[in-house]
N, C-alpha and C positions, 0 to 999 in steps of 0.2 A: 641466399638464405633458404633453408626447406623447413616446416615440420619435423618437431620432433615428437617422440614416441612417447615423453613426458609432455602433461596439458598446460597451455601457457610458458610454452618456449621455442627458441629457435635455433637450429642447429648448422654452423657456419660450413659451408659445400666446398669441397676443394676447387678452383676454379685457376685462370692465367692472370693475367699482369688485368687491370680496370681498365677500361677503357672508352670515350665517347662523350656526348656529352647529356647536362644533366638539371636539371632545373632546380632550385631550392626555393621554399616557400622565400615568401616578402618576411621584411623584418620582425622580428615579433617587438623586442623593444621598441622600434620608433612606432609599431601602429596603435602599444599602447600610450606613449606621449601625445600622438595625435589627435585618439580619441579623449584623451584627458581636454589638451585646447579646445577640439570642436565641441566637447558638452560643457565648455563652459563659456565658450561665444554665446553671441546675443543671436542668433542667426541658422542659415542653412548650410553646412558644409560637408563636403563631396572627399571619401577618404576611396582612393583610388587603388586595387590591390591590395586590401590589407589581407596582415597575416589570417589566416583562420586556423586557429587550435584552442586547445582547453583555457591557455592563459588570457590568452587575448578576450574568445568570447568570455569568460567572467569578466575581465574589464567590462566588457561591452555589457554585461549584464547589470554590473551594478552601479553604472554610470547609468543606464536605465533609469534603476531604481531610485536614483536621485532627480531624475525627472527630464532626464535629455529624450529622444524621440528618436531612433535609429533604424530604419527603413535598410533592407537591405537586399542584394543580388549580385549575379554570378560576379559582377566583374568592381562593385563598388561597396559602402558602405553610404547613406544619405545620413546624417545627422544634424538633426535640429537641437542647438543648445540651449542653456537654462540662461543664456545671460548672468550667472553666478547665484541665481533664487534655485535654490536647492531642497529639494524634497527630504521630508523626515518620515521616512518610511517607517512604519510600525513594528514590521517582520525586521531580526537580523538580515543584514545585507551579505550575501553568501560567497565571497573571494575565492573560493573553489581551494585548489594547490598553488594557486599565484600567488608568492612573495610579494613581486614586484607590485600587483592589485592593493595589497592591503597594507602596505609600506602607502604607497599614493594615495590611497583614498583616506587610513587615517589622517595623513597632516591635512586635506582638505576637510574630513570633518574637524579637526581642531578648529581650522580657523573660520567653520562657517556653524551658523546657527543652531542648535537642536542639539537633541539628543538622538546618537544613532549608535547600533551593534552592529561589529563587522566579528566577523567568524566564517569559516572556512573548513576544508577536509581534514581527518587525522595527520595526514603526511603537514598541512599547513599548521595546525596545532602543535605541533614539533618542534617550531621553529619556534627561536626565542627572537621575541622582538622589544624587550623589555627598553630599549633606547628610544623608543616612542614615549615613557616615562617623562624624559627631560625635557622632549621637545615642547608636550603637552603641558605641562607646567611653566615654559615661557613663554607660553601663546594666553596663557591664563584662563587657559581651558581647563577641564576635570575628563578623569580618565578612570573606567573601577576595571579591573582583570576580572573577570564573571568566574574562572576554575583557577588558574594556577598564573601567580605572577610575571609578567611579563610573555605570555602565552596566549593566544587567538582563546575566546573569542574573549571582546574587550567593547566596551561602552564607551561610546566618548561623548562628552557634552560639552559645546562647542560655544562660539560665542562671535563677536566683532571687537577682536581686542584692539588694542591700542597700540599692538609694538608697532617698533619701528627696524628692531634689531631679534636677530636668535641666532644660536648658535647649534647649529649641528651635527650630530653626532657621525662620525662618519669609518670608525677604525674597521667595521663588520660589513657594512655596502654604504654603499653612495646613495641610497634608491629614500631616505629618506629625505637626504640635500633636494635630490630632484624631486620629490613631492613638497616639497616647501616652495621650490623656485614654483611649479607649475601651480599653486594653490594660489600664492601670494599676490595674484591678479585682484582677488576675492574685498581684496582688503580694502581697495581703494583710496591706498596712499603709500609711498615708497617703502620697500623692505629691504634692509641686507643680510642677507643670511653671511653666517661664518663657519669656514670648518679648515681646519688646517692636512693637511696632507690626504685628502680624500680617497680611501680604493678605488678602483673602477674610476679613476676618473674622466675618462672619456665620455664614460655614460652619461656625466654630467654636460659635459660639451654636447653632448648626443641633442638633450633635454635644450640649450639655450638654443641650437640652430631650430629646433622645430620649433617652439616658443613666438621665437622670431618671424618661423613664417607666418604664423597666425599672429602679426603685430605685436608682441611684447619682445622688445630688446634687450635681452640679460644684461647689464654692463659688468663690467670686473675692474672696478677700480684698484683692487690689491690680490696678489697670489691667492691669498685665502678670505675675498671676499666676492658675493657675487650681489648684484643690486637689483632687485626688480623695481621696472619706475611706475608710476601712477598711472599704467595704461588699461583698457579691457581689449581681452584677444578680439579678434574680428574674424569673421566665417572667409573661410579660404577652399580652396583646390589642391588636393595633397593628393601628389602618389608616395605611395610606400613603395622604397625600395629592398632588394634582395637581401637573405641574411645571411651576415657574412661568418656567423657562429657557425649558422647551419652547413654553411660550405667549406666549413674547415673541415668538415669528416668525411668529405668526398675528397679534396684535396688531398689528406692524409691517405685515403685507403688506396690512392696513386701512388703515391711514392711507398706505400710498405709492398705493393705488389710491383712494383718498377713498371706502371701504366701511365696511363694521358686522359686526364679528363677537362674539359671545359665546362662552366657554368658561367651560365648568362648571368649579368646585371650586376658582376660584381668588377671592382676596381678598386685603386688606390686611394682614390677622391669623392668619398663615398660621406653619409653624416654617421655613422657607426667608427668606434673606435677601433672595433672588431676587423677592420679591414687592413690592418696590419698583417691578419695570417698572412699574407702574400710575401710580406719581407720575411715575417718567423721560416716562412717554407723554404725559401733564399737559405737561409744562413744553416739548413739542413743539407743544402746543395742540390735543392730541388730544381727544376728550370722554370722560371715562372715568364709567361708571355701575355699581357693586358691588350686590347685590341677593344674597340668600341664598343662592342656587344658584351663583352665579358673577359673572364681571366682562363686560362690554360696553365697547368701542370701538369708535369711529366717526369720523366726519370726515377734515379733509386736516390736514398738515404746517403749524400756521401761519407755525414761526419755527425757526430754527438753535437748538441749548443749548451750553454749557459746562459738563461733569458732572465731578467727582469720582467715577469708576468705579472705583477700586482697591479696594473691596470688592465689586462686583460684577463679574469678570471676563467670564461669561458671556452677560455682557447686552450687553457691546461689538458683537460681531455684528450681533443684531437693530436697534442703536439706529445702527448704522454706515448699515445700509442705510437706515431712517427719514430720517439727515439729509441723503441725496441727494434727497429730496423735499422738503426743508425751501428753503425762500426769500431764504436767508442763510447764513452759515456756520454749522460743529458742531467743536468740540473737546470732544474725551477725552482726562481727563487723568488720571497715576498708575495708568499699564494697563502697563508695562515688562511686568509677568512674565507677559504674552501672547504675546509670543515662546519660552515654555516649553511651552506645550500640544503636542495631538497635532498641531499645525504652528506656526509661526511666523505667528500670527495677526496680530500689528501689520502684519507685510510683506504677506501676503495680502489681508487687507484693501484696505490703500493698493494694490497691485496690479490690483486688481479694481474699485476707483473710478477708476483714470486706463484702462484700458481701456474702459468701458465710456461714457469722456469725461467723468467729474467729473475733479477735482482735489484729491489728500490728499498731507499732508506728515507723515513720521513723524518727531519731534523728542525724543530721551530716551526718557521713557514717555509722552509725549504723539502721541495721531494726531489732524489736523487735517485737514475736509475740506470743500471751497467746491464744492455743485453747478451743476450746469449748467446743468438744466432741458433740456437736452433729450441725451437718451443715443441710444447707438449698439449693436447688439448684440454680444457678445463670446463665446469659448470661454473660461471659467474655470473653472478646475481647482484643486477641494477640497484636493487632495492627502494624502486619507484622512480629513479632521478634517469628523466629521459636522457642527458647531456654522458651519464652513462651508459646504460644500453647504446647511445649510437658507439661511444670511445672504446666498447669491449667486441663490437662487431668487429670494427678497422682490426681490434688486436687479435680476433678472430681468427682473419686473411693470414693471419700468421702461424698456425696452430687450425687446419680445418680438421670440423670434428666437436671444437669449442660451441659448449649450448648456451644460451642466453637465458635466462627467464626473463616473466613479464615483460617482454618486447612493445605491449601498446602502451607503458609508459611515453614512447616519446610523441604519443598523441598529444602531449606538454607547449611542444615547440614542432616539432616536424612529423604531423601521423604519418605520411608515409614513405619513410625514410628507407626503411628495408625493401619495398617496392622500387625504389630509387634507386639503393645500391647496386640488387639484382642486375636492375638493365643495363649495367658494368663491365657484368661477367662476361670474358668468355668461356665456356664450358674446353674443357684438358681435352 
């Protein structure tokens, strides 16, 4: 990627096939699940590698502000947790652009004591989060919207209710299931949450295996229930592992330039459900090779797929741009609630394939896209959503010449990810 001659963009270098190998930040999801455990142990606990970027540290910031103790350097995270006495900060608690922050820390201020304001950036103001409503009202909590309903910033006044049972909400993300499960420590007596056919549901899986390592054992006595039991987390030794989101757009930008790239830390057997891109990349007819240290891909694009991605949101992106290289067509299907992210990802996408002279059709929650084989370059515009900016880079490689705006968006989840591609290239 080089400068471009407009301010705040990046302009895609014609360059050979990617090649080498390549590090990707630790996970962001699981370091924010881990920090959620360790500030609410009784204890000192030691988070190994975690992510650092925008989303993370706001967790980190406003699990602070609720009274944990988080010491930190080059290679760790020390966190001393509240044992569940939670601070009621006077100032709004400031979630930054992280969804995922203010999905999790509402249901814990639901179910713990006080009055607290959470609010965040315009891009998080954006987001409807109006399914916090329901949750709050069977916790038997009180919730007032401060500007516009079902929109950041929000008050919640919390309490030590008495359920036993809630149900929720789950058609738009999982992420509020998982702040239930991770809250429901608090309560100090069994809960079982309900939700029937969950999106993203791995994330949820994501959320019981770390849970667990910090002693509470999610149980699932039925499809659509999960039980927390009357336990309190306990202060653990956690490493974060590699994220396998973020290494789906180096994988990708291998196979649309027919190169070999390796990244450490990633595998099949990993706590991310995200760790599927390896099979998605298979069924492209990538060559996928797992070895101890990490995963290798290579080769080109041999064929279009048809994927059930409704538990993988994240991986739409990377796998959008793969099937403009692809020979044939690509449909994604059961992705609707990617028009709820930090942009309207269905429309983006398809946006950025008919610019750039493919051809995609968004249909429901289905996007459908027939390439072209030969592209044209184009201005596309992230429009804040880092998980874009990296997926218009890859479709870049395809089309050099293609400018990016706001590129430090993906300071989000991976700042420096265009740094990372670069050292790919080889130069024609």
């Amino acid at each position: 990627m080089t400068p471009s001659n407009r301010s705040g963009s990046i302009t895609v270098a014609p360059g050979g096939p990617l090649t080498g190998t390549a590090r990707v930040p630790s996970s962001k999801s699981v370091t924010h699940r881990a920090l959620f455990c360790a500030a609410l142990a009784p204890g000192r606990s030691v988070i190994l590698s975690p992510s650092i970027c925008d989303d993370t540290l706001a967790t980190r910031a406003c699990l602070e502000a609720l009274g944990a103790r988080i010491e930190v350097t080059n290679a760790a995270w020390f966190c001393s947790g509240t044992g569940g006495r939670l601070s009621v900060p006077t100032n709004p608690i400031n979630c930054a652009s992280s969804g995922t922050t203010f999905r999790f820390l509402s249901t814990l201020c639901a179910l713990s004591p006080g009055i607290r304001r959470l609010d965040g950036s315009e891009q998080l103001r954006r987001r409807p989060m109006d399914a916090l409503d329901d949750i709050v009202r069977q916790a038997g909590a009180r919730l007032r919207w401060l500007k516009q309903d079902g929109r950041a910033p929000v008050e919640i006044e919390g309490g030590r209710p008495g359920i036993v049972t809630i149900h929720a909400p789950s058609r738009v993300t999982s992420q509020f299931l998982s702040g239930l499960l991770l809250a429901a420590p608090l309560l100090g007596r069994p809960l079982s949450v309900f939700a029937a056919d969950p999106v993203s549901a791995p994330y949820v899986e994501t959320t019981r295996r770390i849970m667990a390592l910090f002693g509470v054992a999610v149980e699932r006595p039925a499809p659509s229930e999960w039980r927390v039991p009357e336990l309190p987390y306990r202060t653990t030794r956690f490493k974060v592992e590699a994220d396998a989101s973020a290494a789906a757009f180096l994988f990708a930008a291998a196979g649309v330039t027919g190169g070999s790239v390796t990244v450490p830390g990633i595998g099949r057997s990993m706590a991310q459900g995200d760790a599927r891109i390896l099979e998605f990349l298979e069924n492209f007819g990538l060559r996928v090779e797992v070895r101890p240290g990490g995963a290798s891909v290579s080769g080109s694009v041999q064929r279009g797929v048809d994927l059930d991605l409704g538990a993988h949101p994240d991986l739409v992106p990377a796998l959008a741009a793969l099937a403009l290289a692809a020979p044939s067509p690509s449909r994604f299907r059961r992705i609707g609630h990617l028009r709820h992210k930090e942009s309207d990802r269905l429309a983006l996408l398809a946006e950025a394939v008919k610019s750039l002279g493919g051809i995609a059709e968004v249909e429901g929650g289905t996007l459908s896209i027939q390439p072209s084989g030969t592209y044209r370059p184009a201005r596309l515009d992230p429009k804040g959503d880092h998980r874009m900016a990296m997926a218009f880079a890859v479709m870049g490689l395809l089309a050099p010449g293609t400018e990016i705006s706001d590129p430090g968006c993906v300071r989000k989840s991976f700042p420096d990810f265009f740094e990372v591609l670069d050292s790919l290239r080889r130069p024609l």
